[in-house]
C-alpha positions as CSV (number, residue, x, y, z in Angstrom):
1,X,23.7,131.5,118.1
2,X,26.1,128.8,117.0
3,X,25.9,126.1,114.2
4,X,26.5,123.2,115.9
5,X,27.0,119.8,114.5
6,X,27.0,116.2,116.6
7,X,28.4,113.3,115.0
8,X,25.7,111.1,116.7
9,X,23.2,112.6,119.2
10,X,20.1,110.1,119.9
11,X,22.0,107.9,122.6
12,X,22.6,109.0,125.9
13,X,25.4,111.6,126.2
14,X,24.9,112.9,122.7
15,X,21.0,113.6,123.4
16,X,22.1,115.1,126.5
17,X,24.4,117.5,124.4
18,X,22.0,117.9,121.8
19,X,19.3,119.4,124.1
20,X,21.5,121.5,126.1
21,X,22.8,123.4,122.6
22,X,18.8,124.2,121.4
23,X,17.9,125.0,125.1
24,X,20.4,127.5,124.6
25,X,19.0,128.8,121.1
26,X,21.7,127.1,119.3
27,X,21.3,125.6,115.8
28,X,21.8,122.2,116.3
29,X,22.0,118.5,113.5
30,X,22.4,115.4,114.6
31,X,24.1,113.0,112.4
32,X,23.4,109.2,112.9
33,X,21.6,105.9,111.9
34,X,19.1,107.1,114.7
35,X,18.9,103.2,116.3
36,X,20.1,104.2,119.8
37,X,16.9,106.7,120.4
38,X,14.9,109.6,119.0
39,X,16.5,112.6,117.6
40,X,16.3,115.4,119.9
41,X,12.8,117.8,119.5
42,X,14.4,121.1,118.4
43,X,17.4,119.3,116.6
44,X,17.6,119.1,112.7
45,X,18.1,114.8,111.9
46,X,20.3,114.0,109.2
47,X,20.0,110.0,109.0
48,X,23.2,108.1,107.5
49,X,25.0,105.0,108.1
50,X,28.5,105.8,108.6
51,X,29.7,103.0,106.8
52,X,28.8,104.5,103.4
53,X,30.7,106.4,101.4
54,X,28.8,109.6,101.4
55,X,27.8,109.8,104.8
56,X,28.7,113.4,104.9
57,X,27.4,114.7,101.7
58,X,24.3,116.4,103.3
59,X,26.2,118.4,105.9
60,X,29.8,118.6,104.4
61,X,29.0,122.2,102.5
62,X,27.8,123.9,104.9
63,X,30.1,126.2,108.1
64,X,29.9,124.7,111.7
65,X,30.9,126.5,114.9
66,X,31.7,123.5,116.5
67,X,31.2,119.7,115.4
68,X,31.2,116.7,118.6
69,X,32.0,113.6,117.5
70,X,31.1,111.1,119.7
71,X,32.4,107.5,117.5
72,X,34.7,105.0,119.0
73,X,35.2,103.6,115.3
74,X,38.4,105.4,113.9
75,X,37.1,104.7,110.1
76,X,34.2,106.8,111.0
77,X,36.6,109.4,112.9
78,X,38.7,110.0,109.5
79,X,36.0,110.1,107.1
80,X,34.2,112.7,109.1
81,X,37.3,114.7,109.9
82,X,38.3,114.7,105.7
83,X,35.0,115.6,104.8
84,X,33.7,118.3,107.3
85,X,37.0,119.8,109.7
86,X,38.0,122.0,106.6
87,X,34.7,124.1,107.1
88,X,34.3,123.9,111.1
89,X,36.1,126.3,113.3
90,X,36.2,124.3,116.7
91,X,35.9,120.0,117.1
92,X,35.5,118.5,120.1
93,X,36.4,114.6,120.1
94,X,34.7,112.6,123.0
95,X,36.8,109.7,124.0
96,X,37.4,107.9,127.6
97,X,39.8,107.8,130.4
98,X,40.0,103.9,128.9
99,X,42.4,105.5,126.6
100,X,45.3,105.3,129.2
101,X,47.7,102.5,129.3
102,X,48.1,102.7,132.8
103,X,45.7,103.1,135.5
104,X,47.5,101.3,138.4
105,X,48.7,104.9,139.7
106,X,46.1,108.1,141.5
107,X,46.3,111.5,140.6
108,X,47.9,110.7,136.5
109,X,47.3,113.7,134.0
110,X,46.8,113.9,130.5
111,X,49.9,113.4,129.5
112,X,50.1,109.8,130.8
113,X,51.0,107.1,128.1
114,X,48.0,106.1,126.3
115,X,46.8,102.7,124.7
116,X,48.4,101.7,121.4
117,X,45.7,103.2,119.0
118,X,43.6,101.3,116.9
119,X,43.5,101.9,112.8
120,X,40.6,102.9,110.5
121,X,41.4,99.8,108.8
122,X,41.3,97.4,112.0
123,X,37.9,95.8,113.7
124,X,36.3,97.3,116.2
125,X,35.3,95.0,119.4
126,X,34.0,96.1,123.0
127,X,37.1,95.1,124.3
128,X,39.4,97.5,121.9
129,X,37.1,100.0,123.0
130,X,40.3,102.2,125.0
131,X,42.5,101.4,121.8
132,X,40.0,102.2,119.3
133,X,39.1,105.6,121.1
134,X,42.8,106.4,121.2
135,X,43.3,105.8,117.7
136,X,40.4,108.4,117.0
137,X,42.6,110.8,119.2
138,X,45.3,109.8,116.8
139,X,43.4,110.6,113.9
140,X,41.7,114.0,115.2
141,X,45.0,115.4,116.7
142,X,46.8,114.5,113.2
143,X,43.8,116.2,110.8
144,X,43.4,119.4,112.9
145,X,47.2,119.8,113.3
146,X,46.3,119.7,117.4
147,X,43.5,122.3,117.0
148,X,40.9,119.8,119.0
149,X,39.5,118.9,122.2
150,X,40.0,115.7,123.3
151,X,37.8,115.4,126.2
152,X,38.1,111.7,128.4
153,X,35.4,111.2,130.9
154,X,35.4,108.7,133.3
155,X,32.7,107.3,134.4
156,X,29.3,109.1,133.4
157,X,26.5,109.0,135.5
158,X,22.7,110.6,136.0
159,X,19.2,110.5,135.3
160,X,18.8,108.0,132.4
161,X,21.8,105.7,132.6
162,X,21.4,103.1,130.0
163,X,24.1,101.3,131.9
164,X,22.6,101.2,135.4
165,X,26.2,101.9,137.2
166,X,25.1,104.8,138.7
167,X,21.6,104.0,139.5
168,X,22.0,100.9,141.2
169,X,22.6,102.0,144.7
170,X,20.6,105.3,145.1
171,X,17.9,103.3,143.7
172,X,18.6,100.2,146.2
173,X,18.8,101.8,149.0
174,X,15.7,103.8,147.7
175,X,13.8,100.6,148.4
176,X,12.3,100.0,151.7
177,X,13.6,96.4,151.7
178,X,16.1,95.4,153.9
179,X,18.9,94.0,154.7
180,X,20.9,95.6,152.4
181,X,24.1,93.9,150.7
182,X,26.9,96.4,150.8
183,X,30.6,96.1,149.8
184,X,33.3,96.2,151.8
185,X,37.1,96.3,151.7
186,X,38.5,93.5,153.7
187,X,42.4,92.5,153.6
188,X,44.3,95.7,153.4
189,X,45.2,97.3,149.6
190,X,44.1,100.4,148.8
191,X,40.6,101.8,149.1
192,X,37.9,102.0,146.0
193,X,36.9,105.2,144.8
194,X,34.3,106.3,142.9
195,X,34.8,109.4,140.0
196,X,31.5,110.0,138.4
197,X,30.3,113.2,136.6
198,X,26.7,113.7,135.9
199,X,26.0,113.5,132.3
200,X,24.3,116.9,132.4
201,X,27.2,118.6,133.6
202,X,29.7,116.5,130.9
203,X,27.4,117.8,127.9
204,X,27.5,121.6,129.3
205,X,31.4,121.5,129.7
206,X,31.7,120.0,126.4
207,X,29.6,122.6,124.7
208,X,31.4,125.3,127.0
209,X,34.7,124.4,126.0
210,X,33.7,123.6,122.9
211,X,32.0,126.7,121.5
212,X,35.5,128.8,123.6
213,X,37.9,126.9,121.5
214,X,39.7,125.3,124.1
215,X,42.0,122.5,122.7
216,X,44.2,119.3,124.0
217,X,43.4,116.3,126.3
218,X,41.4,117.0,129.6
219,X,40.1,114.5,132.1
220,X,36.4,115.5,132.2
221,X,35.7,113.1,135.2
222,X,33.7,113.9,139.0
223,X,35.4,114.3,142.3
224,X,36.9,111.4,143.3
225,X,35.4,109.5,146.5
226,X,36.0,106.3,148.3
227,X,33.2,104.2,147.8
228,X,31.8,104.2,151.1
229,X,31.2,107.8,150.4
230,X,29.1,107.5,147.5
231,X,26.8,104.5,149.0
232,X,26.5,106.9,152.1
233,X,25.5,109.7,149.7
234,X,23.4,107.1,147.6
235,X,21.6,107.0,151.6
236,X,21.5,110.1,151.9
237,X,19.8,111.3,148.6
238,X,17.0,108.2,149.7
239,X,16.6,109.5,152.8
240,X,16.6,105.9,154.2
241,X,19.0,104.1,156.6
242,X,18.6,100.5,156.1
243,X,19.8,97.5,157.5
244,X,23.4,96.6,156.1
245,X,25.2,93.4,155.4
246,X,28.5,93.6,154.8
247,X,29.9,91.9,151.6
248,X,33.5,91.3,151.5
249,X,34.8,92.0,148.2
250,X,37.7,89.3,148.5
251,X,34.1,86.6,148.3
252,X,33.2,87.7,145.0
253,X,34.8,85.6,142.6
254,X,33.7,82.8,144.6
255,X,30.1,84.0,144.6
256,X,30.4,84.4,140.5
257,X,29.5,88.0,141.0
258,X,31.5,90.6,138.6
259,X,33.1,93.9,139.9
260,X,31.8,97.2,137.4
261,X,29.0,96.6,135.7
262,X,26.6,94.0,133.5
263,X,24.3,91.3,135.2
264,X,24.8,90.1,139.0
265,X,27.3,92.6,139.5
266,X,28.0,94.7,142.4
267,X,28.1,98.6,140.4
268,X,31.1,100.8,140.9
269,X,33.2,98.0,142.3
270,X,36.2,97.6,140.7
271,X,38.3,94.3,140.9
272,X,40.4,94.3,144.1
273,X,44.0,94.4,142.7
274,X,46.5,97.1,142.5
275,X,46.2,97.6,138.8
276,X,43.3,99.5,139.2
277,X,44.2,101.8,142.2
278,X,44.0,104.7,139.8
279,X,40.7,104.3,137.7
280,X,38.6,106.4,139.3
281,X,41.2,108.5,140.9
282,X,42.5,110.4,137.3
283,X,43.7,114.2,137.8
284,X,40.9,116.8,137.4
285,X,43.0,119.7,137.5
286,X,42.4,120.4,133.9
287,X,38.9,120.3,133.7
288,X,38.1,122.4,136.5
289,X,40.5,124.9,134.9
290,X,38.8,125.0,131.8
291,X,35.2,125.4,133.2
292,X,33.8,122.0,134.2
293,X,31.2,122.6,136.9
294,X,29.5,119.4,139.0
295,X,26.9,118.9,141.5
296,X,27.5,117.0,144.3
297,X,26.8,113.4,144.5
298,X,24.2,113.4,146.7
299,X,22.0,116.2,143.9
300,X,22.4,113.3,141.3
301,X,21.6,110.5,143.0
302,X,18.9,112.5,144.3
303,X,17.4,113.0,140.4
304,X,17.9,109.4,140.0
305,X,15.8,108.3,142.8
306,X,13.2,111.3,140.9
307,X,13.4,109.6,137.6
308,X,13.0,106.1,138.3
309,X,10.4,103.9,138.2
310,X,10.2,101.9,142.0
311,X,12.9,99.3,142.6
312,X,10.8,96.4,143.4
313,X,13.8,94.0,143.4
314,X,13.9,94.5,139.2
315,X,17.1,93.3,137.5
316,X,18.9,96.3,136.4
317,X,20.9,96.2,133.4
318,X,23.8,96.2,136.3
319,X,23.7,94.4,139.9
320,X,22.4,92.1,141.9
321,X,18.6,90.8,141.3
322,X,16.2,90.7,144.1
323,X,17.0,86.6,144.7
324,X,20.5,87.4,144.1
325,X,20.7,89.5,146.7
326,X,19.0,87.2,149.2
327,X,21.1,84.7,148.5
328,X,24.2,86.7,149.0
329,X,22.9,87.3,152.4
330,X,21.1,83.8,153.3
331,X,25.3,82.7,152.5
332,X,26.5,85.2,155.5
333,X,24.4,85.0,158.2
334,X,24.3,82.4,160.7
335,X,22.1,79.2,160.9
336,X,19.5,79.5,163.8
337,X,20.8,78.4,166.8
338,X,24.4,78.3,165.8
């Protein structure tokens, strides 16, 4: 049984981790303010505000097996590091494949140039969110003199997603109403992909990894697929086979509907230029060297469909509303008679 520490642990991922360690008879604490969600049953709480000076003072005497930090704010990254890495054995940083500089090319390792980091002393915003997570590298990889995994998923996806990428279209096409709005790529360029790993198999690799002592940078991201894959997978875990509209992606910023993620959006679309032909196409050589196990596409989407409430044209936290959708496809299809 290991001592296990998470620097966070009651949002998504870290609950994820968190549950995983005391299925497994671990000892686990969760450190946090305790605002994203419950503490994990089974999980010891320690309840701090980062921002204070002495946010470590409850755990900092005692030995850890393995501490996962899970911040994107590098002031939090080096007060936890000084006041904890002297008396834990393995650390485990979770950052992002936003930490590369580059993501215009398919198939790029982890040695690929990497955003200019962001320091403790510098704001955080959501859109420093690459730079601030490779300043946390920065910070990790300097304190344990490169005795640290630095593990960058991609995009995370699963049962639960607070973000809705993922759920969208498993639970769209779930829904027995049709037509059914689906992107296409029209004009040439190169073709979308999708590179999601299920959350549950993330938070076993990191603890795997983890607990081993592995060290370095390693893309922990899903098989890549083109898009059309997943949405046929998304069909296949609903065991539907709807009526399709095509939507080409080149009409989108005329529509006003975003690429990703938020609020009329069309998920897991990314914007249709070459700077992005390698965002969901990063190497996963490393991970699969070092353990990382998935289930297939079709198995997650599968759960999602399982852990969902009904569709019933809801607004997600990502997509297309009900009369969003409609519209969409009132736009392309022909006037009676014509």
């Amino acid at each position: 049984m290991a001592n296990i520490l998470i620097l966070g642990g009651t949002a998504w991922l870290g609950s994820t981790i968190a549950r995983l360690a005391v299925d497994a008879g671990h000892h686990v604490t969760c450190l946090a303010r305790g605002e994203a969600g419950a503490f994990p049953e089974g999980a010891a709480a320690v309840v701090v505000d980062r921002d204070k000076p002495d946010a470590y003072r409850h755990v900092a005497a005692q030995k850890w097996d393995l501490a996962v930090e899970l911040t994107r704010v590098p002031a939090h990254a080096r007060g936890a590091l000084e006041a904890l890495s002297p008396r834990t054995r393995n650390w485990v940083f979770v950052s992002s494949c936003s930490v590369y500089a580059d993501q215009s090319a398919p198939g790029q390792r982890e040695d690929a140039p990497l955003l200019a980091p962001l320091q403790p002393g510098e704001a955080y915003a959501p859109e420093l969110y690459g730079e601030a997570k490779s300043g946390c590298e920065q910070l990790t990889t300097a304190n344990r003199g490169g005795n640290a995994l630095l593990v960058r998923p991609g995009l995370v996806g699963g049962p639960g997603d607070p973000t809705a990428r993922s759920s969208y279209w498993p639970l769209r096409v779930a829904d027995r109403r049709e037509p059914v709005l689906a992107p296409y790529q029209d004009g040439g360029g190169y073709r979308q992909h999708v590179q999601l790993v299920d959350v549950r198999d993330l938070a076993a690799f990191l603890l795997h990894a983890g607990l081993a002592g592995r060290t370095g940078p390693v893309n922990a991201v899903g098989a890549s697929v083109p898009l059309t894959d997943a949405l046929i997978a998304a069909r296949e875990a609903a065991n539907t086979n709807p009526q399709i509209v095509p939507y080409r992606l080149s009409a989108m910023a005329d529509d006003g509907v975003s690429p990703w993620s938020g609020p009329r959006s069309l998920p897991l679309v990314l914007p249709s230029v070459d700077d992005y032909a390698g965002f969901a196409r990063r190497s996963d050589a490393r991970a699969l060297d070092m353990g990382l196990v998935r289930r297939p596409l079709v198995e997650m989407f599968r759960d999602i469909i399982s852990a969902e409430e009904p569709w019933a044209g809801r607004q997600l936290s990502s997509g297309l509303s009900g009369e969003g959708e409609a519209e969409l496809i009132a736009r392309r299809r022909p006037a009676p008679g014509s």
